[in-house]
N, C-alpha and C positions, 0 to 999 in steps of 0.2 A: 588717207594719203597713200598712194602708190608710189615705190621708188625702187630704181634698179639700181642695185649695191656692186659694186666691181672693188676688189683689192686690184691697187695699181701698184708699180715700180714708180710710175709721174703719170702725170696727164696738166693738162691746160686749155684755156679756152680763149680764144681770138673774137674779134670784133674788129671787123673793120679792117684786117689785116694787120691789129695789132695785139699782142697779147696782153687781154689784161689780167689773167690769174693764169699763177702756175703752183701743182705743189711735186713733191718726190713721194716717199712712202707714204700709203695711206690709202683712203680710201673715195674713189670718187663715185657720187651718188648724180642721179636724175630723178627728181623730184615733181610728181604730178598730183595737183590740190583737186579732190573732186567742189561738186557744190554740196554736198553731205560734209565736208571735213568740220572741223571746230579745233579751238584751242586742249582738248584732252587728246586726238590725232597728232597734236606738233609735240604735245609731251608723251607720247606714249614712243613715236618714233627716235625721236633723239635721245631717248634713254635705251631705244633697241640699237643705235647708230653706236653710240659712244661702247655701248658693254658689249657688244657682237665680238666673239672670239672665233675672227680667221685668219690672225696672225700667229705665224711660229714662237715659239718659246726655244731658240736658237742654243739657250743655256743648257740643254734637255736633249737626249742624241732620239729620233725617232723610236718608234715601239717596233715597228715594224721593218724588215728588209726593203726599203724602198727608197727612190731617187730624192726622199726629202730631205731637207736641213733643220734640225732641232724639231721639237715635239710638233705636229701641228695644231689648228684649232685649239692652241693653247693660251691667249694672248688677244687684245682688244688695241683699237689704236690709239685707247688711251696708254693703253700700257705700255704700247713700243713708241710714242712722243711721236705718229705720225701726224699726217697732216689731214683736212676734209677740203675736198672739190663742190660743192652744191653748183648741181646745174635745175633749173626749174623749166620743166618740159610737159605742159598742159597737151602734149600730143600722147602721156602715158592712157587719160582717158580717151584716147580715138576708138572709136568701133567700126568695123566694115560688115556688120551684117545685110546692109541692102545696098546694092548697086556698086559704084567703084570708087566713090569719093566718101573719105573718112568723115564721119560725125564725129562733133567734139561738146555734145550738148551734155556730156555729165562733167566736163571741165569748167572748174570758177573761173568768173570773172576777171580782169585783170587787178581791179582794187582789192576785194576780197583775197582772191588769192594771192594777192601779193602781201597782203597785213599774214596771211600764214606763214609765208615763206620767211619775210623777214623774223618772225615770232621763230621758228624753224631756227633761222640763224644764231640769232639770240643766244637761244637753249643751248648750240652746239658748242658758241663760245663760251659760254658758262663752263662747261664740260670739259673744255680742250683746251684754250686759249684763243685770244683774239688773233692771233696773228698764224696761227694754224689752222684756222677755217677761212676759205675762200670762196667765193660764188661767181657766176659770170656775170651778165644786164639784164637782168629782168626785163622777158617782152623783147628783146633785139635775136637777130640771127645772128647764128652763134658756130665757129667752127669748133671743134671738142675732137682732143688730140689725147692720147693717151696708152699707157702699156702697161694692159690687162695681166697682171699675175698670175699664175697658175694654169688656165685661166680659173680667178675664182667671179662667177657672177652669181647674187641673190636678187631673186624679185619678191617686195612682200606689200602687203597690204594692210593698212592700219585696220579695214574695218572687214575684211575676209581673215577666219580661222585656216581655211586651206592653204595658203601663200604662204 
């Protein structure tokens, strides 16, 4: 599974011109299932999702002379009670090595990958609460709103050591 990690202030996502998820602190991901993934990929990731520490420890004055507030990288968003955005974006496996239109042939299926993503959900509820993970429509076009902290963004890969 590939997923772009952003600490937000909020973010939210529309369909239709209406909103159906929104959160505040936390963090919001875009989630891409190859057809390599399995269910060891949703639990490998949502245990990197939940323990990732790039929230401040606000309790703790920085180490260093700089423009931050409290310790950073001290803190997970379980820790600070935020919230998770899951967006599911099979355009994370696009590749443009030939010509000018993106391939999307190492991206699952829409069943397949969908039984991940809901599995993906699952896990994060388990972790955080039900009501503090939110996702957009699986498979709909999706407008995705949001303000990037920091800015902090990670991209990582369940099945690449380099990311």
């Amino acid at each position: 599974m590939r997923v772009v990690i952003q600490k937000v202030k909020n973010a939210s996502v529309t369909v239709d011109e209406t909103v159906v998820s929104s959160i505040g602190k936390g963090l919001m991901i875009l989630v891409g299932i190859s057809t390599t993934d399995t269910k060891e990929d949703v639990l490998k990731l949502s245990k990197k999702l939940l323990s990732l520490r790039v929230f401040e420890d606000l309790s703790q004055p920085p180490q260093t002379a700089t423009r931050w507030y409290g310790k950073p990288w001290a803190k997970s968003v379980v820790d600070i009670h935020g919230e998770i955005l899951s967006v599911s974006q099979f355009t994370l496996y696009g590749t443009v090595k030939k010509g000018t239109k993106p391939d999307f042939h190492k991206a699952a299926g829409g069943d397949e990958a969908k039984s991940l993503y809901d599995t993906l959900l699952e896990e994060l509820r388990k972790g955080l609460g039900d009501e503090r993970v939110k996702d957009g429509k699986f498979g709909e076009m999706m407008d995705v709103s949001l303000v990037n902290e920091g800015p902090v963004t990670i991209v990582w890969d369940t099945q690449e050591n380099s990311l």
